[in-house]
C-alpha positions as CSV (number, residue, x, y, z in Angstrom):
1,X,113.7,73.0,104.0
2,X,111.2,74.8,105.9
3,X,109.8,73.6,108.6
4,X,105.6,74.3,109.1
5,X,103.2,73.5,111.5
6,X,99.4,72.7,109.9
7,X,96.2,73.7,111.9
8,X,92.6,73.4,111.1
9,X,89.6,75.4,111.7
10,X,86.2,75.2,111.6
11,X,85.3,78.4,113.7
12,X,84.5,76.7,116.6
13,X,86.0,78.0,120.1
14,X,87.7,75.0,120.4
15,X,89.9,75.5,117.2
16,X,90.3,79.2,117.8
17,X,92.2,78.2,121.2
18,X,93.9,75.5,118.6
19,X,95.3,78.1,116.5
20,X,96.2,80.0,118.9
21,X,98.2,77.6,120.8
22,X,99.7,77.0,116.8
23,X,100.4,80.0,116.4
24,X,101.9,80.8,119.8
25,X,104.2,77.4,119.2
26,X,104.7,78.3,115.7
27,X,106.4,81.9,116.4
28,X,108.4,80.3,119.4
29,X,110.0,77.9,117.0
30,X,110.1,79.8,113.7
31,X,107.9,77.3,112.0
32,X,105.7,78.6,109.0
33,X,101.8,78.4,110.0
34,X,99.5,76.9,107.4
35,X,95.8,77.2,108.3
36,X,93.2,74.9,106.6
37,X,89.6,75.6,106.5
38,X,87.7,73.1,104.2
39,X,84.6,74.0,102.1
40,X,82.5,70.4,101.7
41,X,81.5,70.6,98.1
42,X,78.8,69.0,96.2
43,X,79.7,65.4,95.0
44,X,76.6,65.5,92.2
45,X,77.6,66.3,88.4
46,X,76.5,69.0,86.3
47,X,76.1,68.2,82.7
48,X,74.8,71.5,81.2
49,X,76.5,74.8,80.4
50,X,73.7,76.5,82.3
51,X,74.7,73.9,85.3
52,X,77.8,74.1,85.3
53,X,78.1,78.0,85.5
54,X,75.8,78.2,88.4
55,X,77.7,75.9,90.2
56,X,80.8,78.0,89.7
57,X,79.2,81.3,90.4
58,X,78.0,79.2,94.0
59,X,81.6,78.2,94.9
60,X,83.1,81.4,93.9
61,X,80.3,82.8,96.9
62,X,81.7,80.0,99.0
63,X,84.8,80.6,98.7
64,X,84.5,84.8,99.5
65,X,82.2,83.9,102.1
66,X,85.1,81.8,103.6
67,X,87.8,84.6,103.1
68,X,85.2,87.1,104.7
69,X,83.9,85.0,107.5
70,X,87.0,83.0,108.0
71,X,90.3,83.9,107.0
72,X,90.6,87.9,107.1
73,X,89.1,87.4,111.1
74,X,92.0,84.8,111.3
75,X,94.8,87.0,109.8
76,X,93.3,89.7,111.7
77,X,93.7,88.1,115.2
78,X,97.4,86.6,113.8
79,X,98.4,90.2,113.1
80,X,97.6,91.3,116.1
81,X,98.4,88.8,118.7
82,X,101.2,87.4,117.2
83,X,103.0,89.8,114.9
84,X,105.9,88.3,112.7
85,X,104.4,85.5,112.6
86,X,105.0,83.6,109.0
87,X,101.5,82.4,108.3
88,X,100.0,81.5,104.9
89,X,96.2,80.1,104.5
90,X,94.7,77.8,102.8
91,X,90.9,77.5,101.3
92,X,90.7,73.3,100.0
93,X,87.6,72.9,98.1
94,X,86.3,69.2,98.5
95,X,85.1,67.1,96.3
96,X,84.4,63.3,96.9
97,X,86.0,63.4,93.3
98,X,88.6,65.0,93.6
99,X,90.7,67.5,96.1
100,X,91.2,71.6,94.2
């Protein structure tokens, strides 16, 4: 089984310094780096076509603005700083309903 370490962020300096003290462990131990970043999503429900399409075309934008804001700056400073580093990451859409 392979062992992983799990670190959030939420782009603050305090969780930059937390992945890279992750990451730094991580690489020391050969432990597979998982890094979270959670988008808060709208609890309502959308009973039209029209609704519902809109909605989707907003968390699509959500979710590149997260890769473009977020996770390529992450993999980024990873690639650079700490090279062979094993390091997937991980977008979770929240829904009060329901977890994608």
């Amino acid at each position: 089984m392979t062992q992983a370490l799990l670190v959030g962020t939420d782009c603050s300096e305090c969780s930059h310094r937390a992945l890279d003290h992750a990451a730094r462990w991580a690489k020391e131990a050969g432990l597979h780096l998982f890094v979270v970043y959670v988008i808060q999503w709208s609890p309502f429900s959308f009973n039209t076509v029209q609704e519902n399409a809109e909605r989707h075309k907003r968390r699509e934008e959500e979710l590149e603005r997260a890769h473009s804001r977020i996770i390529d700056p992450i993999n980024s400073m990873l690639h650079i700083y700490h090279s062979c580093l094993m390091c997937t990451n991980v977008i979770i859409i929240r829904d009060d309903n329901y977890f994608l």
